[in-house]
N, C-alpha and C positions, 0 to 999 in steps of 0.2 A: 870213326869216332863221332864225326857229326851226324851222320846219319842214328846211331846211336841214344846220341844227347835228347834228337828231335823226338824216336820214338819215347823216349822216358817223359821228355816232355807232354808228348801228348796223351800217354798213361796216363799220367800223373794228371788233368783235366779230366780224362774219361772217371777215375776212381772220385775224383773228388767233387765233379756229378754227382756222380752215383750216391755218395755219403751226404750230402746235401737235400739232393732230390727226397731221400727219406727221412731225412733231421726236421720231420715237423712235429712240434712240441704240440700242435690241437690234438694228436692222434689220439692220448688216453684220454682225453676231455670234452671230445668234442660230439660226442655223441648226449653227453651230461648235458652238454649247454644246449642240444637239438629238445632233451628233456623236458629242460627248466624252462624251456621258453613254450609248450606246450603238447607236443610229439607223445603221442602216445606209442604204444610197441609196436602195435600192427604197423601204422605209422614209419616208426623209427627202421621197422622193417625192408618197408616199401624206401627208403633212402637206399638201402643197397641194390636197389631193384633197381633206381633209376642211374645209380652209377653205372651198373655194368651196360643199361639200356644205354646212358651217354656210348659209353666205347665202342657198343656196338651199332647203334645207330649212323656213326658220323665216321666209321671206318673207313668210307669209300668216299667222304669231301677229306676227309683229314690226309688217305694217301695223293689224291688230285693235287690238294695245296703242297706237299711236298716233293711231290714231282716237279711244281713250277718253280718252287721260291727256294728249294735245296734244303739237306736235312737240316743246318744248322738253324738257320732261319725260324723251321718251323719248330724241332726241339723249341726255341725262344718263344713263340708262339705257343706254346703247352705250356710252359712254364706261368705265362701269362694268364692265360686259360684259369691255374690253379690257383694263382695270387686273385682273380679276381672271386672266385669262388670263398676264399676266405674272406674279402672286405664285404661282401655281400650279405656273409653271417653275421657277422657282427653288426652289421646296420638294418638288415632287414631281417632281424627274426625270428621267422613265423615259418608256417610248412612250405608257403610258396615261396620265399628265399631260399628255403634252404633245397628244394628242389632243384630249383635253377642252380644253385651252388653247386649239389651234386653230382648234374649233368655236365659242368664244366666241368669237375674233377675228371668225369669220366671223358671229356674231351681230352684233357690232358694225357691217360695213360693211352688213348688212341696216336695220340702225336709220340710219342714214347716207345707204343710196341713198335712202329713203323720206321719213320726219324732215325731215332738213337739205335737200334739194335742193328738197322741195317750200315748206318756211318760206321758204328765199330768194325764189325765185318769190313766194311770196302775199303778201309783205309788201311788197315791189317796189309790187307791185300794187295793194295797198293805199294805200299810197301817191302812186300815178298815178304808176311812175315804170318800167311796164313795161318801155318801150323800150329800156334801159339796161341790162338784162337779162347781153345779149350781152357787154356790157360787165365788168362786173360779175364775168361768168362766166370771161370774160379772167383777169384779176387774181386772182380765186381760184385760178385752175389756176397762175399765177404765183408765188404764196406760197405752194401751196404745194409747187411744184418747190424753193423755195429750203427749205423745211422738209426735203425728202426729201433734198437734197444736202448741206444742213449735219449730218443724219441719220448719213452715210457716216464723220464723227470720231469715231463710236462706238467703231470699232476702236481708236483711239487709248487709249479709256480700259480697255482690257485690262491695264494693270499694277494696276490698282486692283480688278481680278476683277469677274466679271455680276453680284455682289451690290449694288456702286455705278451698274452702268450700266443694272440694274432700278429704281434708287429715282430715277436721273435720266429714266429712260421715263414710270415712273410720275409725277413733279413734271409735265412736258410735259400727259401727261393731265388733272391737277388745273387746270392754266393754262388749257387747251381746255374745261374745265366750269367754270370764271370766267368766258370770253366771251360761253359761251351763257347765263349766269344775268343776266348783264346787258343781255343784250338785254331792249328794251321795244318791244313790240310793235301793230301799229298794226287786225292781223287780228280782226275781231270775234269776241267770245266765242260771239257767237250760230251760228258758224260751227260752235265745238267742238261745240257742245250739240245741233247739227242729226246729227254724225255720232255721236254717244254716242246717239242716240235713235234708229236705223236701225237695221235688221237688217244684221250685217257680210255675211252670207255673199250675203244678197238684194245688197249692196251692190259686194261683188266679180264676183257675174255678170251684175251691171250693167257695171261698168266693163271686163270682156270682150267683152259685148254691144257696146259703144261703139265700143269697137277693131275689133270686126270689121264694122261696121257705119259709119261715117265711114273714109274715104280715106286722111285727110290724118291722122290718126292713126297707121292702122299703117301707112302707106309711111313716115311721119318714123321712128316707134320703131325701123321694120327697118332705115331707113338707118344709122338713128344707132351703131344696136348694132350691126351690120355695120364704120363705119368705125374706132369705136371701138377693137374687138377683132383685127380683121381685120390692123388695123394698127398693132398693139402687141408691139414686139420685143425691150422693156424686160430680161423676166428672162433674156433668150437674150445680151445684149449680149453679156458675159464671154466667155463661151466663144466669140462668132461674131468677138471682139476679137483672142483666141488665135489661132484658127484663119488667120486674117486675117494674122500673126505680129508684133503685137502680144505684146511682154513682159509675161511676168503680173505684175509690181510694178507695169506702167506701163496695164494695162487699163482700169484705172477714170477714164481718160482717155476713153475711146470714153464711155460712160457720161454726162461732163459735157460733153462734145459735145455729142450727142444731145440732153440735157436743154436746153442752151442753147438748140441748133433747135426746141424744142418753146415754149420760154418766149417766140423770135419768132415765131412765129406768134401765138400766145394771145395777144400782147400786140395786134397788130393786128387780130386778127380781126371786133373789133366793128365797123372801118371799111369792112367787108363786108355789114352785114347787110342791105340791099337788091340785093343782087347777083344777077344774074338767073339763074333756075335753067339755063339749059345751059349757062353758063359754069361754075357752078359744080359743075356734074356732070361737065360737061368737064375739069376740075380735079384730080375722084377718079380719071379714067382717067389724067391726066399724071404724079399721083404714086405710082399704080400702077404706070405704067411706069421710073418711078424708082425704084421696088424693084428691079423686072427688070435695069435695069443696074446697081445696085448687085450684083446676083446676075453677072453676064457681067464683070463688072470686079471680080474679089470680091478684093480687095487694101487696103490703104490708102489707096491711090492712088483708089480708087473711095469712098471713106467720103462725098464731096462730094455723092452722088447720094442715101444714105442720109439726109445730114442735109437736103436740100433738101425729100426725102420727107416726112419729120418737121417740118418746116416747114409743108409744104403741109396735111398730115393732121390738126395739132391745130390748126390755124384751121381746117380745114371741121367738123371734129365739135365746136367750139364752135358755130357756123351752125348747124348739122342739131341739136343739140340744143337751141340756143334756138328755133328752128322747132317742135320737138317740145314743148315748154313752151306754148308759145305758143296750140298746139290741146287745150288740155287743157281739159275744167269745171271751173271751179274744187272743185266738188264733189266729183268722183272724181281728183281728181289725186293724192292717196296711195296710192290703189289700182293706179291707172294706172302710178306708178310701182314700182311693186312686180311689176307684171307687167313691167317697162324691167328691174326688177334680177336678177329670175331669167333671164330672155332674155342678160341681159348675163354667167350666170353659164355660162347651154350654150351660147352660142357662143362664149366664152373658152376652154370644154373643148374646144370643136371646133375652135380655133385652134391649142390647145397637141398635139391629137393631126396636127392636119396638119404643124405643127415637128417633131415627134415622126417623122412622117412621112421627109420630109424627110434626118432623122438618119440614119433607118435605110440610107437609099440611100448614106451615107458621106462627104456634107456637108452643113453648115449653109445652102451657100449655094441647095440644092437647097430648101429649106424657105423660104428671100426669094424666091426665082424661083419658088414655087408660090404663095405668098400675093404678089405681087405681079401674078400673073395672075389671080388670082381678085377683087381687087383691079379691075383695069381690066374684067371682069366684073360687078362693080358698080354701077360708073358707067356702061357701057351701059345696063343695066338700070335703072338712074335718068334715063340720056336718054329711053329708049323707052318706060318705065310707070308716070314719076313728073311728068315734067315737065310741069308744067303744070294740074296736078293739085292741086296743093296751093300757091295763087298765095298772097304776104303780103299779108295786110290791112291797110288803112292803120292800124288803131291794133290791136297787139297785145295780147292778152288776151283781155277777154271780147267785143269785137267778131269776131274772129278765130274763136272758135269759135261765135258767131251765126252766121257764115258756113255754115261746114264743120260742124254739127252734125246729126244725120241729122234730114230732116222726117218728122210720123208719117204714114201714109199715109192718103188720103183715103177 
């Protein structure tokens, strides 16, 4: 029963992370106020540019500092990272604050992919409660859809100016560094003190070694970040809502569409996690092709195909990422994920230049109908070079990667 208490317990922190972590009320507004204060598009552009350059830039100090100082610590540190990025906006700005802002944001989701994604996991685990993972993983991505859409009443508190709806981002952050300080942890200390005493760098081209060297490693990491990115049409909604003719008071309807379909999925997803890989690869090419006719029906009348899509895509990339968890050592799994969150940052560029794409031809929907056939591209390529390849083991974790771990040669 105590053992019990303790895991709800520390759920119930990790969830309410997670719903905090996305409860910032600047998100619909803050691009207005980069605007107002002088940002032109290209400009406003180039802020996304330098977000994903933070994450990726600082991948390989941001996993070293977490190797020393332990994930919770640094989780804290990201957090901090984000609160300073917003007091920056507010006091300074102009495009060179809000750059630097940027770039700390994007420190922050670096401390985040690494940190937090690998504590979840190891404590799981610690625990004996790996299996549940998938679970787990569900419900976080659940809270914190409901954090990012309760997020959207930001705009609302525009009579009250961005200097109240800074100190209300900022309180959301302080509430997300309560969760994590209360967490009590079950991961041995002997665990930190092993990576504090390794050389990082010997340490990180081991855990490349690994990758390229086990199977079931980098076919999971590349799926994962593939369906992930590949199939993420979030910041395009808006404008592909418009175009669609969708009224722009009434867009941000497609938006909680969308997000709905995404919350069913994740919610069942974990009811999948023995599901046999060519169905489930079968699966990437069907909601591939339900990009495709959202793109040949590109109307509102067609949105049914898009949200099905979205249905199908955030339950498989909870699957394919808890797979990919699942073949980690527990050793190198901060490292490991550090090469998951740079990977996750170039193929996001390379998704956003194929929409970009797309655009240029003179619709949006040109840009669904190329990423939905690269898309069913995928999943062949998971029928024909994955399957079977990377079979689940009956007990995830560290039997799982007994398995698929490279043997040395004789």
């Amino acid at each position: 029963m105590a053992r019990n208490s303790s895991l709800r317990r520390f759920l119930h922190n990790v969830y309410g992370y997670a719903f905090f972590n996305k409860l910032i009320l600047l998100t619909p507004v803050y691009a207005v106020f980069m605007q107002s204060h002088g940002l032109g598009d290209i400009q406003l552009a180039l802020m996304f540019v330098i977000l994903s350059a933070g994450t990726l830039l600082m991948q390989i100090p941001v996993t070293w500092v977490t190797n020393k100082v332990g994930p919770k610590p640094a989780i804290i540190l990201g957090q901090l990272s984000k609160a300073a990025a917003f007091i920056l906006w507010y006091f300074w700005p102009n495009f060179v604050g809000f750059a630097i802002g940027m770039f700390l944001w994007g420190v922050e989701w670096a401390f985040f992919n690494v940190a937090f994604e690998g504590l979840v996991y190891d404590e799981l685990r610690a625990r004996r409660h790996s299996r549940m993972y998938a679970r787990v993983l569900g419900v976080r991505y659940n809270v914190q859809a409901i954090g990012t859409a309760l997020s959207a009443f930001g705009s609302l508190l525009m009579f009250a100016g961005y200097g109240w709806i800074t100190v209300a981002s900022l309180v959301a952050i302080g509430a997300s560094i309560v969760c994590i300080m209360r967490m009590k942890l079950h991961v041995g200390i002997k665990k930190h003190q092993a990576h504090t005493k390794t050389n990082f760098i010997k340490l990180f081209k081991t855990g490349v070694r690994i990758c390229g060297k086990t199977p079931c490693i980098l076919l999971m990491l590349l799926l994962s970040l593939f369906i992930a990115n590949i199939a993420y049409l979030d910041d395009f909604l808006s404008p592909i809502g418009m175009e669609i003719g969708m009224p722009i008071e009434y867009v941000g309807i497609i938006q909680f569409f969308v997000l709905g379909c995404a919350v069913l999925g994740q919610t069942f997803a974990y009811r999948f996690t023995r599901i046999r890989d060519w169905i489930l690869y079968t699966t990437i090419c069907a909601a591939g092709a339900l990009f495709v006719a959202f793109a040949m029906d590109y109307s509102l009348r067609g949105l049914w195909a898009l949200g099905a899509a979205y249905v199908l895509f955030s339950g498989i990339n909870i699957l394919l990422y808890s797979r990919f968890q699942d073949f980690l050592p527990p050793r190198y799994r901060s490292v490991i994920l550090s090469l998951y969150s740079i990977g996750d940052n170039i193929i996001y560029i390379g998704t956003c230049l194929v929409i970009g794409l797309g655009g240029m031809l003179g619709s949006w929907r040109y840009s669904v109908m190329i990423l939905g056939m690269i898309l069913i591209g995928v999943g062949l390529w998971a029928l024909l070079c994955v399957r079977g390849r990377c079979a689940i083991a009956p007990m995830p974790g560290a039997h799982a990667i007994k398995q698929t771990y490279p043997r040395p040669k004789a």
